[in-house]
C-alpha positions as a Markdown table, in Angstrom:
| # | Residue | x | y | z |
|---|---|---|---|---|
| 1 | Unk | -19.7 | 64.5 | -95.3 |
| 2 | Unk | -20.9 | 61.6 | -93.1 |
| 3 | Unk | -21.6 | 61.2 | -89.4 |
| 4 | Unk | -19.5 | 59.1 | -87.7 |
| 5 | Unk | -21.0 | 56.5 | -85.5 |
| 6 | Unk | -21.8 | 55.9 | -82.3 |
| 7 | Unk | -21.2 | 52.0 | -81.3 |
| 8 | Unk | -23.4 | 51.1 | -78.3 |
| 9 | Unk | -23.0 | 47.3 | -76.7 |
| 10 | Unk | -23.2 | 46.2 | -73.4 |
| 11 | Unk | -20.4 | 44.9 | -70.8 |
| 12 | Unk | -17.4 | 44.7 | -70.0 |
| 13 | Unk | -16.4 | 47.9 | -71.5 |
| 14 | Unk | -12.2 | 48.0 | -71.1 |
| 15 | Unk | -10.7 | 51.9 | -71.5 |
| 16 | Unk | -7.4 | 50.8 | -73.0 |
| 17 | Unk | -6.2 | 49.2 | -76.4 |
| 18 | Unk | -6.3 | 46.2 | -75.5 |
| 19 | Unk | -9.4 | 44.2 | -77.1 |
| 20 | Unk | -12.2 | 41.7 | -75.3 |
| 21 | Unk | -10.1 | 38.4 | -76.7 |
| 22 | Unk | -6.8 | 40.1 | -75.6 |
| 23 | Unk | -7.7 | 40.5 | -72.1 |
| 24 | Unk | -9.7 | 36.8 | -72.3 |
| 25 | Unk | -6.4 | 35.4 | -73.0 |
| 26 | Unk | -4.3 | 37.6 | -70.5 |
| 27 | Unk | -6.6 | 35.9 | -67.9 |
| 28 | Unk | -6.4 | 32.4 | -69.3 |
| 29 | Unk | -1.9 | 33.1 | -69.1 |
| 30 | Unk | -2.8 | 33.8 | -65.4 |
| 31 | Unk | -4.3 | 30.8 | -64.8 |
| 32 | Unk | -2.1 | 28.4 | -65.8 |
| 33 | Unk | 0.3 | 28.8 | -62.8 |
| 34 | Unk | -2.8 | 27.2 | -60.5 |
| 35 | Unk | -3.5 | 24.7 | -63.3 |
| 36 | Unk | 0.2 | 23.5 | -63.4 |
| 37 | Unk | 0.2 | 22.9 | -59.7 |
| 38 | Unk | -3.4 | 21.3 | -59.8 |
| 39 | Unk | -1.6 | 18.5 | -62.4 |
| 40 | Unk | 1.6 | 18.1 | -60.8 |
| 41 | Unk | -0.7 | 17.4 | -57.3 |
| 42 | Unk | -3.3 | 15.1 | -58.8 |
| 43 | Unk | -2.2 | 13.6 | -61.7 |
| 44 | Unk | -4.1 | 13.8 | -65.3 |
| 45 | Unk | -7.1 | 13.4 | -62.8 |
| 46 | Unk | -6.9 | 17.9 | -63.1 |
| 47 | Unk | -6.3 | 17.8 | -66.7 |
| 48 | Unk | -9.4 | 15.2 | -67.6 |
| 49 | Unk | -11.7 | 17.6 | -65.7 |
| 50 | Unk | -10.7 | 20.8 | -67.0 |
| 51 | Unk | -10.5 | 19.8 | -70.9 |
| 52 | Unk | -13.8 | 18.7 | -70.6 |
| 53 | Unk | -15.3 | 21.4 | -68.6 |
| 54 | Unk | -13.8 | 23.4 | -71.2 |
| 55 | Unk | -14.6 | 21.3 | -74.0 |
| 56 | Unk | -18.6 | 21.4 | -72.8 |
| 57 | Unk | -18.7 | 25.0 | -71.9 |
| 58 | Unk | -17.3 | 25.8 | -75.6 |
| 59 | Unk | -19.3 | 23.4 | -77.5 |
| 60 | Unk | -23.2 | 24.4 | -75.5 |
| 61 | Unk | -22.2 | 28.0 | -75.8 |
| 62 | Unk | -21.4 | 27.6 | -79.8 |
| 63 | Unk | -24.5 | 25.6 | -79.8 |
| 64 | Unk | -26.9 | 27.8 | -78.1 |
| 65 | Unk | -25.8 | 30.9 | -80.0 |
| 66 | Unk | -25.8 | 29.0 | -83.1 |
| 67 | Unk | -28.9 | 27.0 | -83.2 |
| 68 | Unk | -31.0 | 28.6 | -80.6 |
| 69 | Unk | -30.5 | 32.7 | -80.7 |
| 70 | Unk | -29.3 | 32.2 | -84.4 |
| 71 | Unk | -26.8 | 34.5 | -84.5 |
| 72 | Unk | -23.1 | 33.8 | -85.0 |
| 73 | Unk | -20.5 | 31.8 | -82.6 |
| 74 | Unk | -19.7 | 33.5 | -79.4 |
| 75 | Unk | -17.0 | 31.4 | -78.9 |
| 76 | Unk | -14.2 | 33.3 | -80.1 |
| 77 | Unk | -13.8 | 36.0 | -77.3 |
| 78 | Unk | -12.3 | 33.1 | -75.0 |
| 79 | Unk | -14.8 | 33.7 | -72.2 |
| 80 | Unk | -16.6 | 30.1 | -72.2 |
| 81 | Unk | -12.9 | 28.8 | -72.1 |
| 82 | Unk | -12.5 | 31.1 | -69.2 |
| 83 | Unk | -15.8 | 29.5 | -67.4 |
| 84 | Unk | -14.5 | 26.3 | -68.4 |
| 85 | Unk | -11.5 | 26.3 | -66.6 |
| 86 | Unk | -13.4 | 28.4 | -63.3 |
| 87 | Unk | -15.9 | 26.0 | -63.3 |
| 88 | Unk | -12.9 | 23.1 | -63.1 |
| 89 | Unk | -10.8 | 25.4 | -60.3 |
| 90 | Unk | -13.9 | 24.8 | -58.3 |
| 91 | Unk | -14.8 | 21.7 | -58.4 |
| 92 | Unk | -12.9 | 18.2 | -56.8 |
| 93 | Unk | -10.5 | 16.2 | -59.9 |
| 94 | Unk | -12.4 | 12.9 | -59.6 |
| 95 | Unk | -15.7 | 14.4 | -60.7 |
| 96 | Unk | -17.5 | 11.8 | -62.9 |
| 97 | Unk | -17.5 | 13.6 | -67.3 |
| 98 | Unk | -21.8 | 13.4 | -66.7 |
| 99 | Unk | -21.6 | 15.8 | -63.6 |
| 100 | Unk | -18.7 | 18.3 | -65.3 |
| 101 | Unk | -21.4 | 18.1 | -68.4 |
| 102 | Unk | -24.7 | 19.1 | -66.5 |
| 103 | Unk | -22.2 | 21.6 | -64.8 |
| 104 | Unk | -21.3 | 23.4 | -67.8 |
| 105 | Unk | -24.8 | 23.4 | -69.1 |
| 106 | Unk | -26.0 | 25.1 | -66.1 |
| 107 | Unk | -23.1 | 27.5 | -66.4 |
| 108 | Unk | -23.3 | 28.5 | -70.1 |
| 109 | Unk | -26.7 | 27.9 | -70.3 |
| 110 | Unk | -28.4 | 29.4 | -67.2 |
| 111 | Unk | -25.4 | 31.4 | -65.8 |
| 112 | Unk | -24.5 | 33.2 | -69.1 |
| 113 | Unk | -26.9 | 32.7 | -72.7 |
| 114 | Unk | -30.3 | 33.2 | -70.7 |
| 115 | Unk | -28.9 | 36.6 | -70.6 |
| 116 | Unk | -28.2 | 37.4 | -74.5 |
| 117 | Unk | -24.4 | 36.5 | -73.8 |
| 118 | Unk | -21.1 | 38.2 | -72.8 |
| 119 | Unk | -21.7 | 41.4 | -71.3 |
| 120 | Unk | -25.2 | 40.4 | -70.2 |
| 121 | Unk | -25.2 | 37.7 | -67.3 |
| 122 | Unk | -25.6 | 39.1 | -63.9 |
| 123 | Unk | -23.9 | 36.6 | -62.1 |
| 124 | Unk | -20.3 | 34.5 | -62.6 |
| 125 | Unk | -21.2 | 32.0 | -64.9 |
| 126 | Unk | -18.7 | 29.6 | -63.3 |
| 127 | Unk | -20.0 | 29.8 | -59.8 |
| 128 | Unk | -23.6 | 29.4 | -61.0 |
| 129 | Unk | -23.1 | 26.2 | -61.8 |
| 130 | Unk | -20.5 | 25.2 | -59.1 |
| 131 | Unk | -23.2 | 25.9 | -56.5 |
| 132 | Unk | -25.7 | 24.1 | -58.5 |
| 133 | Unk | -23.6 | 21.2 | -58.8 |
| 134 | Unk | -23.0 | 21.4 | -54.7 |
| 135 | Unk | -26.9 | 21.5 | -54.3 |
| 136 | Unk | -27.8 | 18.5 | -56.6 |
| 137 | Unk | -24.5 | 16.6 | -56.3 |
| 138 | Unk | -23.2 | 17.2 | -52.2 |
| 139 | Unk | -21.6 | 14.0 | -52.2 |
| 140 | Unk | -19.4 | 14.2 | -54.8 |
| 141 | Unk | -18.5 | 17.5 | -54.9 |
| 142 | Unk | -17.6 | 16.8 | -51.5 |
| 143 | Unk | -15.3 | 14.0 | -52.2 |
| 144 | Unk | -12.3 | 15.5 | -51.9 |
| 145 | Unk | -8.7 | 13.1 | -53.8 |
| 146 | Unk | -6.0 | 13.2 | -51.6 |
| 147 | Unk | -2.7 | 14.6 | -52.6 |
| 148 | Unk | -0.5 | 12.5 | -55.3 |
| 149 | Unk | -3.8 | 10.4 | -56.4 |
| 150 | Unk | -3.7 | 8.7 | -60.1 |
| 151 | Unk | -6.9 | 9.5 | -61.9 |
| 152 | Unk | -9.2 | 7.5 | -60.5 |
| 153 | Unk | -13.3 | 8.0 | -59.6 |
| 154 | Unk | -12.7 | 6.0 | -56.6 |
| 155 | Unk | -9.3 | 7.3 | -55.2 |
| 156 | Unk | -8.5 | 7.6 | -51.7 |
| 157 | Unk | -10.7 | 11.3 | -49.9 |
| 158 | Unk | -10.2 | 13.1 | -47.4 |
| 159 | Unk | -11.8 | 16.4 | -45.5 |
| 160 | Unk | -10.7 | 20.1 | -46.3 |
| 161 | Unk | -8.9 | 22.1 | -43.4 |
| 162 | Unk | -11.9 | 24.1 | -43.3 |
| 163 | Unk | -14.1 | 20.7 | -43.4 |
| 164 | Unk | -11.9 | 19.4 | -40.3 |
| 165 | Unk | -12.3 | 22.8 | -38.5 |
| 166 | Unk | -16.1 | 22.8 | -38.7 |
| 167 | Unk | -16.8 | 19.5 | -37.4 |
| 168 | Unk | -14.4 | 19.8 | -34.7 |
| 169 | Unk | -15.9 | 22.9 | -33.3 |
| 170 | Unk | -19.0 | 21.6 | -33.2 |
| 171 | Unk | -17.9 | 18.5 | -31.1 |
| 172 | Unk | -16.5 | 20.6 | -28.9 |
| 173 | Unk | -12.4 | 20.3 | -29.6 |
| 174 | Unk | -10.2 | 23.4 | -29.6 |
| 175 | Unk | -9.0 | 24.9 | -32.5 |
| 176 | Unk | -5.2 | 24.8 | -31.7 |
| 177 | Unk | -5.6 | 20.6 | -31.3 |
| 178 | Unk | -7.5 | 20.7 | -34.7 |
| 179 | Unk | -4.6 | 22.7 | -36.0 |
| 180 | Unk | -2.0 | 20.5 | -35.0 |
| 181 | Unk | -3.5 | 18.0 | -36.9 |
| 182 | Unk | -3.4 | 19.2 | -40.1 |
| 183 | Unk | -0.7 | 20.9 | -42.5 |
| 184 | Unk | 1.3 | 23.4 | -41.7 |
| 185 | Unk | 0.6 | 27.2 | -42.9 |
| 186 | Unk | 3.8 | 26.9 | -45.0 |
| 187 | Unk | 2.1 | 23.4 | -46.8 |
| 188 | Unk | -1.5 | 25.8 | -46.7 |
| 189 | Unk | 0.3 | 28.3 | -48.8 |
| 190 | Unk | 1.4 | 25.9 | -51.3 |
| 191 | Unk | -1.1 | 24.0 | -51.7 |
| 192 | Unk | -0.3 | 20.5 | -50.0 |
| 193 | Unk | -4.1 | 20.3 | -48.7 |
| 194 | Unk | -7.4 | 18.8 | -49.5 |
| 195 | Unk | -9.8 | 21.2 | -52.3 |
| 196 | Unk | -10.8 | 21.8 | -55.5 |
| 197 | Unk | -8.4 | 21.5 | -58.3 |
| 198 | Unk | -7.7 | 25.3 | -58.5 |
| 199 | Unk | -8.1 | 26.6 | -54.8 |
| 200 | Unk | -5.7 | 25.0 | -53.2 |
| 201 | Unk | -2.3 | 27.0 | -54.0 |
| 202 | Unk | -2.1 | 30.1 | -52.9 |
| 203 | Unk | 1.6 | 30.6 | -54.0 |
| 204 | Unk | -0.3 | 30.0 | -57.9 |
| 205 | Unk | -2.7 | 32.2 | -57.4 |
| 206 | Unk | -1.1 | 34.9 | -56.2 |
| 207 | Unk | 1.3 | 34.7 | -59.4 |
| 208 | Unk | -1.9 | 34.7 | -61.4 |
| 209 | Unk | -2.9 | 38.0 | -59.2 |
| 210 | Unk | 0.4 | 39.5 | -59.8 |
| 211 | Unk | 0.5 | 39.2 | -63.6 |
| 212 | Unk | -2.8 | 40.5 | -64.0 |
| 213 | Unk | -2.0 | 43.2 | -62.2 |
| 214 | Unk | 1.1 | 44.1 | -64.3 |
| 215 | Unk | -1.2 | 43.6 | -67.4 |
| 216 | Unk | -3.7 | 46.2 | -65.6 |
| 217 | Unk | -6.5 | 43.3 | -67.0 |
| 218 | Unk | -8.0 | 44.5 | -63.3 |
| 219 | Unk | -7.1 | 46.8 | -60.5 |
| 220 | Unk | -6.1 | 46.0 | -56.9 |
| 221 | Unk | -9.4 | 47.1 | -55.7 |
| 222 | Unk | -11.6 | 43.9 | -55.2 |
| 223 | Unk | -9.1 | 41.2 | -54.1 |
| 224 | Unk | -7.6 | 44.0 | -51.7 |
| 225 | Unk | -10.6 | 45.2 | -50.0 |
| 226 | Unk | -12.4 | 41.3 | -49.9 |
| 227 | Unk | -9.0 | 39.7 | -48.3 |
| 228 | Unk | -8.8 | 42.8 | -46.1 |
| 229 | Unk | -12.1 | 42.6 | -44.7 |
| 230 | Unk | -11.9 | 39.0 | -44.1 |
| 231 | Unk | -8.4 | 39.3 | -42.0 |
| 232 | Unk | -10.1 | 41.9 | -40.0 |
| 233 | Unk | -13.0 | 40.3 | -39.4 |
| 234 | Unk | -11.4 | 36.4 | -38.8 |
| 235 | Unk | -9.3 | 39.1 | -36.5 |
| 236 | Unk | -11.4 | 40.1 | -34.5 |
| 237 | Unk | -13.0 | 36.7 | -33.3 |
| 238 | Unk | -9.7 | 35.0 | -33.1 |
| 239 | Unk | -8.5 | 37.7 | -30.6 |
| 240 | Unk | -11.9 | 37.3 | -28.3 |
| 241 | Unk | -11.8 | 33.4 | -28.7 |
| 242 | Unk | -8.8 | 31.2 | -30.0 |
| 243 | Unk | -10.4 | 28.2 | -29.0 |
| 244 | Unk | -13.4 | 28.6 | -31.1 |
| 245 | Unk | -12.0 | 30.4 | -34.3 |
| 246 | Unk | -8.8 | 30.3 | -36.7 |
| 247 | Unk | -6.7 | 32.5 | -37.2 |
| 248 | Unk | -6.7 | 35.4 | -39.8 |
| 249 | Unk | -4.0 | 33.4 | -41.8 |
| 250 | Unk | -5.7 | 30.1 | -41.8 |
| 251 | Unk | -9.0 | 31.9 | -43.5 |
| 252 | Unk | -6.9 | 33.1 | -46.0 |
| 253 | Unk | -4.6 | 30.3 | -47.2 |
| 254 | Unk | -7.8 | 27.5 | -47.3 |
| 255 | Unk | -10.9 | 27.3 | -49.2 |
| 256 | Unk | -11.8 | 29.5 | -52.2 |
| 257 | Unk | -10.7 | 32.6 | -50.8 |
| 258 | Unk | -7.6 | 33.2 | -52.9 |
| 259 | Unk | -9.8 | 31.8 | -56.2 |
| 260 | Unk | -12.5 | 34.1 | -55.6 |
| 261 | Unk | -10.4 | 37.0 | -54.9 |
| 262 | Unk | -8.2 | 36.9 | -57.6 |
| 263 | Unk | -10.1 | 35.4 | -60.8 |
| 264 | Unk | -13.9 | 35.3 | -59.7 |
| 265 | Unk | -14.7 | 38.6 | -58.1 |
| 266 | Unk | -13.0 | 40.5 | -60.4 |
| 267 | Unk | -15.1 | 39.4 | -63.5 |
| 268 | Unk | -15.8 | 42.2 | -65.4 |
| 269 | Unk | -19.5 | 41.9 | -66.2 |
| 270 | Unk | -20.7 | 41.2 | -63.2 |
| 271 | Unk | -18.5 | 43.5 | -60.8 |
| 272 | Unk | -19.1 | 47.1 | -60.0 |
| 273 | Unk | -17.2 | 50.0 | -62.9 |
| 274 | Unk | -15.9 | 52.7 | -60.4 |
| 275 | Unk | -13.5 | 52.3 | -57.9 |
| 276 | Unk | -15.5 | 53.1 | -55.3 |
| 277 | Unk | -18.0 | 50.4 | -56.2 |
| 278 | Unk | -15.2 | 47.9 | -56.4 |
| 279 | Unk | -14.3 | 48.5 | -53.2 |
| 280 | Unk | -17.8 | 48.3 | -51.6 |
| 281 | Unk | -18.1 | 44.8 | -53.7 |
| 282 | Unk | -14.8 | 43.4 | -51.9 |
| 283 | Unk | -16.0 | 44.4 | -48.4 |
| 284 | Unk | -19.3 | 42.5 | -49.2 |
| 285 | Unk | -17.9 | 39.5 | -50.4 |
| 286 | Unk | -15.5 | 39.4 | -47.4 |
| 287 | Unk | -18.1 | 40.0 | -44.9 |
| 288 | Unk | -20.7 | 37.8 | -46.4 |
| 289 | Unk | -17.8 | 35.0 | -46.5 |
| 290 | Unk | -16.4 | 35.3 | -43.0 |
| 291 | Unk | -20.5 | 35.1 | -42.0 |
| 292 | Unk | -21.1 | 32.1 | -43.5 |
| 293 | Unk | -18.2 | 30.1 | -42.4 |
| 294 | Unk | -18.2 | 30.9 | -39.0 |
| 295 | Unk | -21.9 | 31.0 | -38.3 |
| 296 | Unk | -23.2 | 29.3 | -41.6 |
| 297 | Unk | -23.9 | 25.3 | -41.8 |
| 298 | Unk | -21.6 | 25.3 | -45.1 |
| 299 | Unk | -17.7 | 25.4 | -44.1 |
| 300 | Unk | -17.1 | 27.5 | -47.1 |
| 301 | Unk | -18.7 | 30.6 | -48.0 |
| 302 | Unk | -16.9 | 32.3 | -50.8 |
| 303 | Unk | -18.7 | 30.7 | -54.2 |
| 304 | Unk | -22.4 | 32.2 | -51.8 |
| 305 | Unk | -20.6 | 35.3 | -50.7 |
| 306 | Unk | -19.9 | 36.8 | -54.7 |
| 307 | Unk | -23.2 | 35.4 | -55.8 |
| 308 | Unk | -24.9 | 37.4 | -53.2 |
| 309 | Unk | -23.0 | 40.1 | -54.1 |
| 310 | Unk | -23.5 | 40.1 | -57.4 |
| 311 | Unk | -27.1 | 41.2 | -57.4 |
| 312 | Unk | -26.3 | 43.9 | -55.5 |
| 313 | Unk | -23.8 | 45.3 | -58.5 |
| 314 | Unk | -26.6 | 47.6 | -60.0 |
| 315 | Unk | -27.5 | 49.1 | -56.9 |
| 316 | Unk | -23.4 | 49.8 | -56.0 |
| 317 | Unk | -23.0 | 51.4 | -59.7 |
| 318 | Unk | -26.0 | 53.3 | -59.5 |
| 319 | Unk | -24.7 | 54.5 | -55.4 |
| 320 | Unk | -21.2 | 54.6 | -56.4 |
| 321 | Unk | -20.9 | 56.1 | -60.0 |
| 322 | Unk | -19.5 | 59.3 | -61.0 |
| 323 | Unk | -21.3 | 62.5 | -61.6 |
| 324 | Unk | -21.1 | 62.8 | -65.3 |
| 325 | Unk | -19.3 | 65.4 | -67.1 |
| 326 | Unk | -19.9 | 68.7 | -66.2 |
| 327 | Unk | -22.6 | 68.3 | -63.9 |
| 328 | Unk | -21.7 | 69.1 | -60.0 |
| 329 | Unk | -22.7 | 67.0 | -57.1 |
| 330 | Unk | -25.2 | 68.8 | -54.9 |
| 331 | Unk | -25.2 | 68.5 | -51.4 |
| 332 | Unk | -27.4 | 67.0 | -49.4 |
| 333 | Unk | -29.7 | 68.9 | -46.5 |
């Protein structure tokens, strides 16, 4: 009679049938929504940056398993295509091919293989190399193609809402004046502003949100308690000055807060397991975020605010996990 066997291997570990590459490409099908709108609103300009973002991120991650940790392909779970296309969503569609390569070098590299891999990487992959990327290359990631532009490297730019509302503050003009300068919330909702290729709609996004959460690929935990906490706490200042702060709505519909929410916070790897945790993760991100755009020197905070948080994971699982099996909780004195 033989013993069965015990598998043991790291993160994400998924209680349901479907496997690793099944949920991989559940997330990729949510994605295409905000990758359809990026095309139709700047040309092949979106496509040329996300093939080869995912085109780099495939072929250093097949390349660093292969050759360096000599050990099969990784590539086939679908998670460097993943990064690929996150590290795309957050960058601007006229970034030069040499930029989206050191990019997705960083990200596979640094962000993910330094680790051992899937399962392994404490922080997003995809946002280790976008900030890294803003760091060493402000200017053009910075650059921001206007609406409707043919691919081009030197096509018309303009400032992001959140751009405009920074530098107005700071000279001194009111926020309503600011406001009635740019889009409407309506336009903000569908996207018809300046950002990265993959931030910009949150109509898109939300689809994206929606069908993950039919799929159950992640629970409405994260992007509820982040978005909640940042309406709350954009609330609060709006209410004790609306000449110096936007309102909850603006906060939500610009920047990277619909991105992060939806398909960066809620990596698996490098988010809290319980509930509980999930929830404490949100609240960070959305505090840490609303922080650093209202008091911060960057206009944006979210890409920061998950990085930050995700070296706090272990601590939240170790604070928020549940008494295993059996054993009861004892009070404290």
């Amino acid at each position: 009679m033989s013993a069965g066997l015990l598998t043991v291997s790291p993160s994400p570990h998924i209680h349901t049938e479907l496997t690793v590459p099944q949920i991989m490409r559940g997330v990729i099908f949510a994605m295409i929504p905000a990758l359809l709108f990026s095309i139709y609103n700047f040309g092949i300009g979106a496509l040329y940056v996300t093939g080869l973002s995912v085109l780099f991120c495939v072929a250093i991650e097949y390349a660093i398993a292969r050759y360096l940790l000599n050990r099969a392909a990784s590539i086939y779970d679908g998670s460097a295509i993943i990064t690929g296309m996150l590290l795309a969503f957050n960058v601007p569609s006229n970034l030069p091919w040499h930029i989206i390569l050191i990019g997705s070098a960083v990200a596979i590299g640094i962000g993910k293989m330094s680790f051992g891999g899937l399962g392994n990487n404490p922080f997003n992959p995809a946002l280790v190399g976008r900030v890294f990327l803003l760091l060493s290359f402000p200017v053009q990631m910075t650059s921001w193609p206007v609406q409707g532009a043919t691919f081009s490297l030197d096509a018309v730019t303009s400032a992001t809402p959140l751009g405009i509302l920074k530098e107005g503050i700071r000279s001194g003009t009111p926020v309503d004046t600011l406001l009635s300068e740019m889009p409407s919330y309506t336009d903000f909702f569908f996207g018809l502003q300046a950002g990265s290729l993959g931030e910009m709609s949150a109509f898109a996004l939300l689809l994206g949100l929606i069908y993950m959460l039919y799929r159950k690929i992640i629970t409405w935990h994260i992007p509820v308690s982040m978005l909640v906490t940042i309406v709350v706490m954009t609330g609060i200042f709006w209410l004790i000055d609306p000449t110096r702060y936007a309102s909850p709505l603006f906060h939500l519909l610009t920047g990277g807060v619909m991105l992060g929410a939806v398909f960066m916070a809620t990596d698996y790897v490098t988010s809290p397991f319980t509930h509980r945790g999930m929830l404490i993760f949100g609240f960070g991100i959305g505090v840490l975020t609303v922080l650093i755009r209202l008091f911060g020197s960057y206009p944006e905070g979210v890409s920061f605010a998950i990085l930050i948080m995700n070296a706090f994971v272990p601590m939240i699982n170790k604070f928020a996990k549940e008494p295993r099996y059996g054993v009861v909780k004892e009070k404290r004195k």
